[in-house]
DSSP file (Angstrom, degrees, kcal/mol; ACC not computed):
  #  RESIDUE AA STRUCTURE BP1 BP2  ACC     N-H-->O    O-->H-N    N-H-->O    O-->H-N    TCO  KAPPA ALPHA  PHI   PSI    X-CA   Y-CA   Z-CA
    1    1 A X              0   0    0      0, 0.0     2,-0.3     0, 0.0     0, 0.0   0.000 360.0 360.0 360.0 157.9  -36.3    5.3   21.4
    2    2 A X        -     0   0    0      1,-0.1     2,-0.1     4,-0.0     3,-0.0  -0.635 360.0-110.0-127.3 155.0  -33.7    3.6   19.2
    3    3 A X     >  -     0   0    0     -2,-0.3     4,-1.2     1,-0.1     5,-0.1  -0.506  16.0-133.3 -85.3 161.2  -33.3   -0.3   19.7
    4    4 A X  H  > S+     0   0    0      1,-0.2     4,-2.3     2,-0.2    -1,-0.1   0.854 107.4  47.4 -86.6 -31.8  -29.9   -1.3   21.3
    5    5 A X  H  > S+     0   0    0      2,-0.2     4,-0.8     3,-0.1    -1,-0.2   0.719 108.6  49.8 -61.7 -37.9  -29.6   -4.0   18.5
    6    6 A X  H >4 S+     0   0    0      2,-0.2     3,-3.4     3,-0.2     4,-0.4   0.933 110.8  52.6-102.0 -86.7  -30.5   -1.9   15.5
    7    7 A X  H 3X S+     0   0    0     -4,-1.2     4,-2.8     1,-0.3    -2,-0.2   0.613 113.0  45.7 -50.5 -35.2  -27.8    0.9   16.8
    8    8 A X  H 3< S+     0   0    0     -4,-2.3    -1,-0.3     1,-0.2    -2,-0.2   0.641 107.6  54.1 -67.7  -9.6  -25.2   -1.6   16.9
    9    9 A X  T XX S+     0   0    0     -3,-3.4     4,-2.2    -4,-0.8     3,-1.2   0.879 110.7  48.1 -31.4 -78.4  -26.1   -2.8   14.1
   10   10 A X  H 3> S+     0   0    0     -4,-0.4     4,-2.4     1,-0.3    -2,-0.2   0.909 112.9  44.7 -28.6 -75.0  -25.7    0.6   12.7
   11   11 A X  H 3< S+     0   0    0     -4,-2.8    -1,-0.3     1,-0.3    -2,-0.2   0.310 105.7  57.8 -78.3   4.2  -22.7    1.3   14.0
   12   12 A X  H <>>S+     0   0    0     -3,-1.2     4,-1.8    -4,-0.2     5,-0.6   0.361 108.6  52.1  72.7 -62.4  -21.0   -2.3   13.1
   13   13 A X  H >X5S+     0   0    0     -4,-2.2     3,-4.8     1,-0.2     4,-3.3   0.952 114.9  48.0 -63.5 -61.5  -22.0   -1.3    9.1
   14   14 A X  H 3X5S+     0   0    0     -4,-2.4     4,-1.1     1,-0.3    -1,-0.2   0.644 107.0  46.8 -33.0 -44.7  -20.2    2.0    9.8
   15   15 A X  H 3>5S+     0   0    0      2,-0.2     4,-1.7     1,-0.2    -1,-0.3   0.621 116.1  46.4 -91.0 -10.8  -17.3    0.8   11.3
   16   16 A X  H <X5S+     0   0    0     -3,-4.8     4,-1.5    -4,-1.8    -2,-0.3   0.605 114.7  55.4-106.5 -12.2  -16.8   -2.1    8.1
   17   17 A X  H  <<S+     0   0    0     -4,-3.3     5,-0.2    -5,-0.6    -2,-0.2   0.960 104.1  43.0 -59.0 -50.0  -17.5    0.7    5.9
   18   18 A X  H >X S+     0   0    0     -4,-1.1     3,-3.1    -5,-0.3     4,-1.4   0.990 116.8  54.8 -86.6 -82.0  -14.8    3.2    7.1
   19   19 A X  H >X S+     0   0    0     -4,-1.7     3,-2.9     1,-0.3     4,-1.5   0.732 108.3  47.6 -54.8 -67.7  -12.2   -0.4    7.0
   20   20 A X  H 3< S+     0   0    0     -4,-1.5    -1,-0.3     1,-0.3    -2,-0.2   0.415 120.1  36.6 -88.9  26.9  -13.0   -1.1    3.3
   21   21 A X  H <>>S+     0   0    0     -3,-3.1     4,-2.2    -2,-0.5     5,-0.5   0.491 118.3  48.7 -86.3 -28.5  -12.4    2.9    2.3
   22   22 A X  H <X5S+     0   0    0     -3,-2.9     4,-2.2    -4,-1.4    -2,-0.2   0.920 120.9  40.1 -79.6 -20.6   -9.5    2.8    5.0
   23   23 A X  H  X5S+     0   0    0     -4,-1.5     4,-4.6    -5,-0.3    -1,-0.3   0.876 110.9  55.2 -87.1 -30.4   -8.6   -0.8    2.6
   24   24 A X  H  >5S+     0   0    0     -5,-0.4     4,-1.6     2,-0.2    -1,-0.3   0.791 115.8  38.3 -91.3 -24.5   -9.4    0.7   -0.9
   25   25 A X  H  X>S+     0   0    0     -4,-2.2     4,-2.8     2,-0.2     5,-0.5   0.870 107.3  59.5 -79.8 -52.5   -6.8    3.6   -0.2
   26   26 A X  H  X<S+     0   0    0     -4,-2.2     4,-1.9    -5,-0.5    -2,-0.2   0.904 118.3  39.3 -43.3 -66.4   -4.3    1.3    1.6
   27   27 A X  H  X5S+     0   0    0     -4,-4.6     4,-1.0     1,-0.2    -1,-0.2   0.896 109.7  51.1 -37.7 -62.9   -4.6   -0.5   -2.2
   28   28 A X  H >X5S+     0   0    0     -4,-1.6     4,-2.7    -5,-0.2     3,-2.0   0.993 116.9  48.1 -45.2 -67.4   -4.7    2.3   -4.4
   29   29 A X  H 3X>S+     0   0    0     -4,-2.8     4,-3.3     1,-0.2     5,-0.6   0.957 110.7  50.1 -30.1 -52.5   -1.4    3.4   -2.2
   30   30 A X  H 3<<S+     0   0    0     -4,-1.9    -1,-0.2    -5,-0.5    -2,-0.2   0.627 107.6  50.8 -64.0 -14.0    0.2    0.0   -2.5
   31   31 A X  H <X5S+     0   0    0     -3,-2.0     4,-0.9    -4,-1.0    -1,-0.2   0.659 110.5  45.9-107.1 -47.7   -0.2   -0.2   -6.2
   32   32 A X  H  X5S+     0   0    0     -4,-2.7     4,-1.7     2,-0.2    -2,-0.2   0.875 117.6  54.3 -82.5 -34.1    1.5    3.8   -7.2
   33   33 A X  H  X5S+     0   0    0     -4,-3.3     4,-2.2     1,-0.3     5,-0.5   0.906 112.6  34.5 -83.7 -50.6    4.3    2.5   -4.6
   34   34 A X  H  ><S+     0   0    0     -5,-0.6     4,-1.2     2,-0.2    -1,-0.3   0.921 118.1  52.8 -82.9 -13.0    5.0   -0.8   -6.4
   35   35 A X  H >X S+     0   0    0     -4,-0.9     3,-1.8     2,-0.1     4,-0.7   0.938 112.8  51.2 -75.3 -64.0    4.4    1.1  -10.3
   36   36 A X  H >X S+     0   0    0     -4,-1.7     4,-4.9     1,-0.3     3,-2.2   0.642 107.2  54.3 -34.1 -61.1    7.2    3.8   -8.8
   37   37 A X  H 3X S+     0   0    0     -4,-2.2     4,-1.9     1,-0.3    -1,-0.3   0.894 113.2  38.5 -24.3 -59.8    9.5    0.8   -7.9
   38   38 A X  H <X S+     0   0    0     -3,-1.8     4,-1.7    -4,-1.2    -1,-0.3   0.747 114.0  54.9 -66.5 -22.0    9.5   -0.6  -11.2
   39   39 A X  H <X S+     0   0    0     -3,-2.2     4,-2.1    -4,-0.7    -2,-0.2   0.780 110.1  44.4-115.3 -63.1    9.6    2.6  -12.7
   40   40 A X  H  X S+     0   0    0     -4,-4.9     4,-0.8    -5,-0.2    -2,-0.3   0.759 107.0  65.8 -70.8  -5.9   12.8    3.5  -10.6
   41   41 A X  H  X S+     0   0    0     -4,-1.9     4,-2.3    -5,-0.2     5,-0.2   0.827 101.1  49.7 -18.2 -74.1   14.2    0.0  -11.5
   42   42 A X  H  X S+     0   0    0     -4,-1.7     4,-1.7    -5,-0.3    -2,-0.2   0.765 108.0  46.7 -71.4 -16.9   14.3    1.0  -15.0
   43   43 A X  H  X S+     0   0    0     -4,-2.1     4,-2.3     2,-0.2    -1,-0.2   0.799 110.0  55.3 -94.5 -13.8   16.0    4.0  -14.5
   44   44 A X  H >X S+     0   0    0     -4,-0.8     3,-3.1    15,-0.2     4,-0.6   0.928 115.1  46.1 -57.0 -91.6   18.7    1.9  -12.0
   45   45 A X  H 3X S+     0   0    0     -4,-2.3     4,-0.8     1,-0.3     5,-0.2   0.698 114.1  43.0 -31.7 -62.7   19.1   -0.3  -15.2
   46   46 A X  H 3X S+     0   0    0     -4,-1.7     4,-1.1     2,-0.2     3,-0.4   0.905 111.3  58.0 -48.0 -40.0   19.4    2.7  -17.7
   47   47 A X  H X< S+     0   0    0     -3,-3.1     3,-5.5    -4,-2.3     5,-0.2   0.979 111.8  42.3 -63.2 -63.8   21.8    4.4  -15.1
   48   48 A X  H 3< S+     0   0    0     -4,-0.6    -1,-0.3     1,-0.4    -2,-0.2   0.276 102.5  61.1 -52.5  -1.3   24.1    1.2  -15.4
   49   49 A X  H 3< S+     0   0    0     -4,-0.8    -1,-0.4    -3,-0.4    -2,-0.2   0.441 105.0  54.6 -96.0 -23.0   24.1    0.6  -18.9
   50   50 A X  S << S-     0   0    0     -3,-5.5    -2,-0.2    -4,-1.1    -3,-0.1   0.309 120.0-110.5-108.4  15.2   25.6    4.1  -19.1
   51   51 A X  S    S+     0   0    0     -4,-0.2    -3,-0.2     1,-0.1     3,-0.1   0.941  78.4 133.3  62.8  58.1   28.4    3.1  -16.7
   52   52 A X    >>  +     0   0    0     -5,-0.2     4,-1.6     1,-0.1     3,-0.7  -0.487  23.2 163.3-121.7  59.0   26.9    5.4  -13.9
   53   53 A X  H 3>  +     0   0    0      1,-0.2     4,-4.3     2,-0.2     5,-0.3   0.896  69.5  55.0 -47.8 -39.4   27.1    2.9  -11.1
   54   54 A X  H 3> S+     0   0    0      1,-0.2     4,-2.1     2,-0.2    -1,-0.2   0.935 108.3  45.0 -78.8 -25.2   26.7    5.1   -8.5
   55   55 A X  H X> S+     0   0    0     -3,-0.7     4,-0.7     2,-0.2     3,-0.6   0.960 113.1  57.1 -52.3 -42.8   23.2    6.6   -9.8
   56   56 A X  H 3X S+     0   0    0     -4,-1.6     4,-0.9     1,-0.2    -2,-0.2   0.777 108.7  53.9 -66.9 -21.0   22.4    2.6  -10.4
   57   57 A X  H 3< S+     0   0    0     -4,-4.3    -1,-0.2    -5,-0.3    -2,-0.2   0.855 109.0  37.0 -26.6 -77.7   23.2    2.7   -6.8
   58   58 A X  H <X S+     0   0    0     -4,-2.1     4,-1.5    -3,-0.6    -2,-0.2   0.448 115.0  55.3 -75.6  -8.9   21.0    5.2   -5.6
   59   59 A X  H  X S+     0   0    0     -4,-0.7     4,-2.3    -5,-0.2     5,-0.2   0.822 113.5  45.4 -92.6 -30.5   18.0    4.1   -8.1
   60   60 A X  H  < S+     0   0    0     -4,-0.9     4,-0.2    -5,-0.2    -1,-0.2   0.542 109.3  56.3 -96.4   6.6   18.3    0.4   -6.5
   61   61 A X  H >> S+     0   0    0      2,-0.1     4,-1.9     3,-0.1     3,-0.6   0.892 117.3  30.5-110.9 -82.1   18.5    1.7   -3.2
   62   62 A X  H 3X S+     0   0    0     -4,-1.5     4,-2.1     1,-0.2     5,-0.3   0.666 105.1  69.6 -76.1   7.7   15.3    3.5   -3.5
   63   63 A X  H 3X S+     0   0    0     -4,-2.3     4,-2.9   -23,-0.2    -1,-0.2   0.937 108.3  41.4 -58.7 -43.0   13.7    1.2   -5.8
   64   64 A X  H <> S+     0   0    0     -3,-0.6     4,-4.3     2,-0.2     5,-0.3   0.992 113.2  55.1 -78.1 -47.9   13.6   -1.5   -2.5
   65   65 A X  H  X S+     0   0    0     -4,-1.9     4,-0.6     1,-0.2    -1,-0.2   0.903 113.3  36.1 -30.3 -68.0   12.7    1.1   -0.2
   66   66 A X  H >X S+     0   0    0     -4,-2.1     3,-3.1     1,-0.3     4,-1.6   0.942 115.0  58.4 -74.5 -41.7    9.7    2.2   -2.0
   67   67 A X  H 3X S+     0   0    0     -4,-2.9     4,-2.3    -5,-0.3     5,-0.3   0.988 101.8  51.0 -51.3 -54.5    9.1   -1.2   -2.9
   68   68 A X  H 3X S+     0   0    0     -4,-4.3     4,-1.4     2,-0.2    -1,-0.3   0.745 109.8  57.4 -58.3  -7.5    9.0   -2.4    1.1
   69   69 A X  H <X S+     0   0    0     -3,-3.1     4,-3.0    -4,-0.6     5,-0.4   0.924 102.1  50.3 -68.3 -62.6    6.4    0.5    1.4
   70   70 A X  H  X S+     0   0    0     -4,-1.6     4,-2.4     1,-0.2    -2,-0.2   0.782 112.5  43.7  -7.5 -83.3    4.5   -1.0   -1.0
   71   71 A X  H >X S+     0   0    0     -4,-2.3     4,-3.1     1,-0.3     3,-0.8   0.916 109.8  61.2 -44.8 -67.0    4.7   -4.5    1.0
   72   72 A X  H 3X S+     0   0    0     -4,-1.4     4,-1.9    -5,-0.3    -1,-0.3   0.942 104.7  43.3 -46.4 -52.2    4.0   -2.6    4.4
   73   73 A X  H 3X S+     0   0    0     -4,-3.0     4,-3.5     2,-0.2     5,-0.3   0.905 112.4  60.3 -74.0 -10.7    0.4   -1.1    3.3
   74   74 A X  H <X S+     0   0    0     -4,-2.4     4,-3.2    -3,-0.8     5,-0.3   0.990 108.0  42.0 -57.7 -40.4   -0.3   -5.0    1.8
   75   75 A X  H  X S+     0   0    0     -4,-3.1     4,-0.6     1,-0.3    -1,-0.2   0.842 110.4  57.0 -62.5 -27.7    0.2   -6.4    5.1
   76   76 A X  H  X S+     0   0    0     -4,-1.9     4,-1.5    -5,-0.3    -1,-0.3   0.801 111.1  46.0 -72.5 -28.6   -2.0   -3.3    6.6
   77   77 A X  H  X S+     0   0    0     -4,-3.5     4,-1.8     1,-0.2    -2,-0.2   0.928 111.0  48.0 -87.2 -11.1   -4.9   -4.4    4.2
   78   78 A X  H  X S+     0   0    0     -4,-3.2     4,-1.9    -5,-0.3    -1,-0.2   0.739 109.7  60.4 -91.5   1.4   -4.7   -8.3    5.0
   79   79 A X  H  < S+     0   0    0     -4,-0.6     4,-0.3    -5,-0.3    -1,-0.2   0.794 107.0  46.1 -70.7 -37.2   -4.7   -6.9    8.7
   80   80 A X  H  X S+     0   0    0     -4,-1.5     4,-1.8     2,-0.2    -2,-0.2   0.654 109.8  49.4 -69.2 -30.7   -7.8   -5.6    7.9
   81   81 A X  H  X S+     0   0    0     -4,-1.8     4,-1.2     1,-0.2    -2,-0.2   0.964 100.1  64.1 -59.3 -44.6   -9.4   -8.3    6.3
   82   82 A X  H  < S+     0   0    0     -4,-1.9    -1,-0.2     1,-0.2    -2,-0.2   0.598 106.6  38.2 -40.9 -28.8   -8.6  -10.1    8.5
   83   83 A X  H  4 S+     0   0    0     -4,-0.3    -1,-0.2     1,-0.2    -2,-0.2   0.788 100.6  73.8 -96.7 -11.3  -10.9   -8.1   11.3
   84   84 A X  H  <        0   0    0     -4,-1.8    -2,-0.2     1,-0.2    -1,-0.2   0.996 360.0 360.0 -61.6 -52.2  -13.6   -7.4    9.0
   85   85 A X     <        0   0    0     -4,-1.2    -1,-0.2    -5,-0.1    -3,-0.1   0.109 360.0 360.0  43.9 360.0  -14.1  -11.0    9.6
């Protein structure tokens, strides 16, 4: 027969196990989101140096987007630090 303490125990490790994978993707995400930004930045920059406003347009337009994804999974991992806790 299994102690009631030890399985909750158990199942307690499990559940801060599964948050810091769930935390370590949420990063990894957050990270290719904010190099893409930058990376569409520079082509908004390039576009406008070549007097293409309206590509520098569309490049700065989803450069903030993808950037505010970015921003959205930080806030999901400090949501999660916070309950590992």
């Amino acid at each position: 027969m299994t102690c009631p303490l030890s399985a909750q125990l158990v199942a307690t490790r499990q559940r801060k196990a599964a948050t810091q994978r769930k935390i370590g993707l949420f990063q990894a995400m957050a990270d290719t989101l904010f190099i893409r930004a930058d990376e569409q930045e520079r082509w908004r920059e390039a576009c406008e140096a070549s007097n293409n406003p309206d590509g520098a347009g569309t490049w700065q337009r989803l450069a903030n987007h993808t950037r505010n994804e970015a921003h959205e999974y930080v806030r999901r991992i400090d949501l999660l630090q916070e309950n590992l806790r």
